[in-house]
C-alpha positions as CSV (number, residue, x, y, z in Angstrom):
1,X,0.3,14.7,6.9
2,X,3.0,14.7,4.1
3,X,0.8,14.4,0.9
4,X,3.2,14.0,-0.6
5,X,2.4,11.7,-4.1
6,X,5.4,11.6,-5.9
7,X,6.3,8.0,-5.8
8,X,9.4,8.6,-9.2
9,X,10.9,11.8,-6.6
10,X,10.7,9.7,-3.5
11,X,12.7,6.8,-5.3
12,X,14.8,9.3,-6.7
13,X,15.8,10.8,-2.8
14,X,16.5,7.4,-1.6
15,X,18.6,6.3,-4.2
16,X,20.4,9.7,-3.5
17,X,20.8,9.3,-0.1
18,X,22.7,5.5,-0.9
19,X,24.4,6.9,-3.4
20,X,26.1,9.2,-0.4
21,X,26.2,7.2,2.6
22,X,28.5,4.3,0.2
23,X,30.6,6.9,-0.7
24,X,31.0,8.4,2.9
25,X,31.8,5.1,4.2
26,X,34.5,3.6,1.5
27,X,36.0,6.9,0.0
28,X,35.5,9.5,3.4
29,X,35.2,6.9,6.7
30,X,37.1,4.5,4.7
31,X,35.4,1.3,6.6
32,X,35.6,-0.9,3.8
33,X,38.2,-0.7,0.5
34,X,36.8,0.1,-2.8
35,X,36.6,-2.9,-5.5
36,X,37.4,-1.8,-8.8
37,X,35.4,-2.7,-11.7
38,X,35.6,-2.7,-15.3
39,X,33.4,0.2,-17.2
40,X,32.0,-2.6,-19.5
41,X,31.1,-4.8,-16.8
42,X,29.5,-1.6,-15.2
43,X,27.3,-1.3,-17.7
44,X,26.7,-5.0,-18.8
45,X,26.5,-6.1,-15.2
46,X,25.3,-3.4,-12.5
47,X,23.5,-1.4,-15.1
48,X,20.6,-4.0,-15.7
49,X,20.3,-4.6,-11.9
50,X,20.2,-1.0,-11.1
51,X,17.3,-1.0,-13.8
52,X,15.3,-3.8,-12.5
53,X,16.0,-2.5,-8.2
54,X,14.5,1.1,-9.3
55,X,11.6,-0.5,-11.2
56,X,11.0,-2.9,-8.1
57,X,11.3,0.5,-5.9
58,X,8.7,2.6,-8.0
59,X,6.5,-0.4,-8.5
60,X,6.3,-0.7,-4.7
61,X,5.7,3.0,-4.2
62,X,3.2,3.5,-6.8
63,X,1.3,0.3,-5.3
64,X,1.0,2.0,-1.6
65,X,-1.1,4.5,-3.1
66,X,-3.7,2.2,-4.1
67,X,-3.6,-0.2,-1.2
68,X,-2.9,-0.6,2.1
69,X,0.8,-1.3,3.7
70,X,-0.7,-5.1,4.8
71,X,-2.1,-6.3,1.4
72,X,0.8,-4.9,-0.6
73,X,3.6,-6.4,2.3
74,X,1.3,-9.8,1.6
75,X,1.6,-9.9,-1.7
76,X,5.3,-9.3,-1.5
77,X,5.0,-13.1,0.1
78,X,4.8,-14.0,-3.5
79,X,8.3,-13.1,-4.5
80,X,9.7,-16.4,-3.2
81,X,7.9,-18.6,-5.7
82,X,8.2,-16.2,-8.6
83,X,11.9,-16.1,-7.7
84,X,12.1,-20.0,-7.4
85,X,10.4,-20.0,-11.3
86,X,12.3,-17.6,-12.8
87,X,15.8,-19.7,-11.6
88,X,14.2,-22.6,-13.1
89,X,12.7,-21.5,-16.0
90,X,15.4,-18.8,-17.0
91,X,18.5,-19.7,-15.1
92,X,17.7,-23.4,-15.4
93,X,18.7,-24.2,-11.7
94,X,16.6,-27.0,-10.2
95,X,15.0,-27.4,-6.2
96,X,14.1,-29.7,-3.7
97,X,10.6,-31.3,-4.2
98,X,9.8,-29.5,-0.9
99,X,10.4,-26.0,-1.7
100,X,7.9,-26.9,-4.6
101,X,5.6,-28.0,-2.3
102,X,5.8,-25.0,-0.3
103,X,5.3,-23.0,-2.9
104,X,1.4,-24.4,-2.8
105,X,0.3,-22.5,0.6
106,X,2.2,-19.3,-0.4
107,X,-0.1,-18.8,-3.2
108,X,-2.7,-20.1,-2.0
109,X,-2.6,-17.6,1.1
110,X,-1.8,-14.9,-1.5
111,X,-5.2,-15.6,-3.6
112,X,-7.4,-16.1,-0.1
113,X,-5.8,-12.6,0.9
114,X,-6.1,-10.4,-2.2
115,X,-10.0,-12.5,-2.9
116,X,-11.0,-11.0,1.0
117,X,-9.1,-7.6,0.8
118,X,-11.6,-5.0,2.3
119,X,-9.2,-2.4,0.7
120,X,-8.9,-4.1,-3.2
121,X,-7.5,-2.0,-6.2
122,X,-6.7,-3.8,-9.2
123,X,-4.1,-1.1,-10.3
124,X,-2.3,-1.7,-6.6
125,X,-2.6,-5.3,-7.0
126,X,-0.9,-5.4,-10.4
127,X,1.5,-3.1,-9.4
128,X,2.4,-4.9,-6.3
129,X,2.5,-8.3,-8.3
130,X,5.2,-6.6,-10.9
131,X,7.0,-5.6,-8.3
132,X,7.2,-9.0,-7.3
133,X,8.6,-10.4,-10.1
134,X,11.3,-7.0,-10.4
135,X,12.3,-8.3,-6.5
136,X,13.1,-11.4,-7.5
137,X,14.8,-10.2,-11.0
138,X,17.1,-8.4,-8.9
139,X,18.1,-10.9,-6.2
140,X,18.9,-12.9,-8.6
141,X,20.9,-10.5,-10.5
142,X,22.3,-9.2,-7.2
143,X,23.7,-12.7,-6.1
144,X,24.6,-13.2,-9.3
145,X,27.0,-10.4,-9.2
146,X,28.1,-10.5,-5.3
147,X,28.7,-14.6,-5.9
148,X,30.7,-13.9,-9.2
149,X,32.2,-10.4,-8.7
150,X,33.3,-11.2,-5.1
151,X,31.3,-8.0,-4.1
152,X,30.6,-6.9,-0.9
153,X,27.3,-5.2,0.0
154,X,27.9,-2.1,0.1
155,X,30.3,-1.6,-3.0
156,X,27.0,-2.8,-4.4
157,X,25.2,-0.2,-3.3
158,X,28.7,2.2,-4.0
159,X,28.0,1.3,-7.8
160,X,24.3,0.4,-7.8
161,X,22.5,4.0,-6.7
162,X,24.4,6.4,-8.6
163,X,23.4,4.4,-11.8
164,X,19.8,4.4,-10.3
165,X,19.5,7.5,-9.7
166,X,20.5,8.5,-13.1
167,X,17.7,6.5,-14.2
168,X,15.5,7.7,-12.0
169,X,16.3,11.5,-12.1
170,X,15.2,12.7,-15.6
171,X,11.7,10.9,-15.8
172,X,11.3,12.4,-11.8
173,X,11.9,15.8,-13.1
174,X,10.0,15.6,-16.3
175,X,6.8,14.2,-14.7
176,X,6.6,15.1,-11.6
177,X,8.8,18.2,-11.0
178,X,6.7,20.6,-11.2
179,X,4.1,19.0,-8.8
180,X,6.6,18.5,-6.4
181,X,7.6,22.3,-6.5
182,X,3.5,23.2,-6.1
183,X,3.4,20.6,-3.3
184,X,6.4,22.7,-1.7
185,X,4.8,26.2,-2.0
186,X,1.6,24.8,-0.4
187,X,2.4,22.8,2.3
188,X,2.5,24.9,5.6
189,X,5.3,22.9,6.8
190,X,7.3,22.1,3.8
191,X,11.1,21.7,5.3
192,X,10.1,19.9,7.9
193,X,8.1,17.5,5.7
194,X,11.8,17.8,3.6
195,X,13.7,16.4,6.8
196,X,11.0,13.4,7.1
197,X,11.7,12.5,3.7
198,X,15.2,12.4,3.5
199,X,15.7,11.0,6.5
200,X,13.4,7.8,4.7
201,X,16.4,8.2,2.6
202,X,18.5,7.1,5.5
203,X,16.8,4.4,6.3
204,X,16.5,3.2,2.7
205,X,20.2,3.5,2.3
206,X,20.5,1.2,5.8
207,X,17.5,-1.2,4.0
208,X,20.0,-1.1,0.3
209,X,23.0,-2.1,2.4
210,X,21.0,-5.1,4.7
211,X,19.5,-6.4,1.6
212,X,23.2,-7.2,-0.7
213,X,24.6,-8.3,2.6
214,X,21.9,-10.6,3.3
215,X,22.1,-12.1,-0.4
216,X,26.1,-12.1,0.1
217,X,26.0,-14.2,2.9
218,X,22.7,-16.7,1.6
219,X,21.2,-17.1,-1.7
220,X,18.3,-15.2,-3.4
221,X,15.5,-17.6,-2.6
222,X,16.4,-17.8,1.3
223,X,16.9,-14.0,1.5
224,X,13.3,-13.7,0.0
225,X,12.0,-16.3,1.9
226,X,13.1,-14.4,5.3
227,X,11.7,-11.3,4.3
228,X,8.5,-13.0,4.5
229,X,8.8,-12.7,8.0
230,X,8.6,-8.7,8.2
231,X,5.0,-9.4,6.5
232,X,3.0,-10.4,9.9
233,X,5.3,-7.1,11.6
234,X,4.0,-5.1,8.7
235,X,0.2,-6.2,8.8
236,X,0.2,-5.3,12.7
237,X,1.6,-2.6,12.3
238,X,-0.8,-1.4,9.3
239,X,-3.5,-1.9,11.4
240,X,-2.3,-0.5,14.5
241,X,-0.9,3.0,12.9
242,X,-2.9,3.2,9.9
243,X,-6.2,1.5,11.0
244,X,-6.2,-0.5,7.8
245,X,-9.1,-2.7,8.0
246,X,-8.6,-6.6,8.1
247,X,-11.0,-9.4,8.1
248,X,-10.7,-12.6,9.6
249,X,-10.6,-14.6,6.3
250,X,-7.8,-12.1,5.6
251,X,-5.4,-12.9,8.7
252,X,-5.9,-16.6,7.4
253,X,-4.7,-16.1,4.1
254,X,-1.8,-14.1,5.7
255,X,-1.0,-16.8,8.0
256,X,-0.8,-19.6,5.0
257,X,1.2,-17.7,3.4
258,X,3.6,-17.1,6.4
259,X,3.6,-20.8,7.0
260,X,4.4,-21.4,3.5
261,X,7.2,-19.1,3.9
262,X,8.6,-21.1,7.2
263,X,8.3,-24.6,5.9
């Protein structure tokens, strides 16, 4: 068991490890030519979504602390219709009549899953629900930039995570450095718990890189709409590993909102 509850540090790692795998592969591998980019737009642009992906990340992490990996990935099923609002209402794009409509058994399934969650914390909840509305602030952000910018996913990520990480880095240090250095003097394994970390690092860069390309190639509201579909993956497998308990009222709410997501 890793223990270790330091959601700011493990942000911090991932975004580090991005920030190094886009530089290995467009300035060392050379797999993909760098974009050049203005330092204003840097700032005016890929600042603000670097703000808004590491308070999505820290959101998400803080939330798995309170409740389990199925209710949070559920509530994650939100993120289409709050990204479908905040178009409308901010960007002022209009939709279909039907992707109002499915909009209905997504949050419906949402409010049947969160009302029958045997594992219910309101400080998990909210901070899953944020998170939400961060996920879809970036997407939209992202495909503003990768539509606009003609970026490719992983110069995103090139100029995204060392911005994040420098946002991330001095709060991470401040409020949790020293708790990360007693968790490292008292764990009886602590490199190897080191290697298990980073190598989430890995993975996240391989998640950061996925996620721009998937937004590159559709739009924000179909990339979160597919993502819906790791939810029923991520239940199972919350109950399989973790033994998170479900009730039957609570599959049925996931379902809805699963069928929400397809229609």
């Amino acid at each position: 068991k890793l223990d270790f509850k330091f959601p700011l540090s493990v942000s911090c790692v991932h975004f580090i490890c991005s920030s190094i795998g886009a530089y290995l592969v467009i300035k060392v591998l050379k797999l993909k030519p760098l974009i050049a980019v203005d330092p204003e737009d840097r700032w005016k642009r890929i600042f603000p979504m670097s703000f808004v992906f590491c308070i999505n990340i820290v959101l998400g992490n803080v939330s798995l602390r309170y409740i389990p990996v199925s209710f949070m990935q559920t509530i994650k099923s939100f993120t289409p219709a709050t990204t479908v609002f905040l178009q409308w209402l901010v960007w002022r794009k209009y939709f279909d009549r039907r992707i109002w409509a499915s909009l209905v058994p997504i949050v419906g399934g949402i409010l049947l899953t969160s009302v029958t969650e045997l594992s219910f914390n309101m400080f998990g909840f909210c901070a899953a629900l944020f998170g939400c509305l961060a996920t879809s602030t970036k997407t939209i952000l992202a495909e503003s930039l990768l539509h606009g910018y003609k970026f490719d996913s992983i110069n995103t990520v090139y100029y995204m995570a060392p911005f994040a990480t420098m946002i991330l880095g001095v709060p991470a240090l401040l409020l949790e450095g020293n708790g990360v250095m007693d968790w490292f003097h008292a764990h009886p394994a602590p490199w190897a718990a080191l290697i298990i970390i980073f190598s989430s690092g890995v993975l996240a860069f391989c998640l950061n890189f996925s996620i721009f390309y998937v937004i590159h190639s559709t739009t924000a509201v179909t990339f979160n709409v597919a993502g819906n579909l790791k939810v029923a993956v991520a239940v199972l497998i919350s109950w399989l590993i973790f033994r998170n308990p479900i009730s039957g009222l609570n599959a049925v709410g996931c379902g809805i909102t699963l069928l929400g997501c397809t229609f």
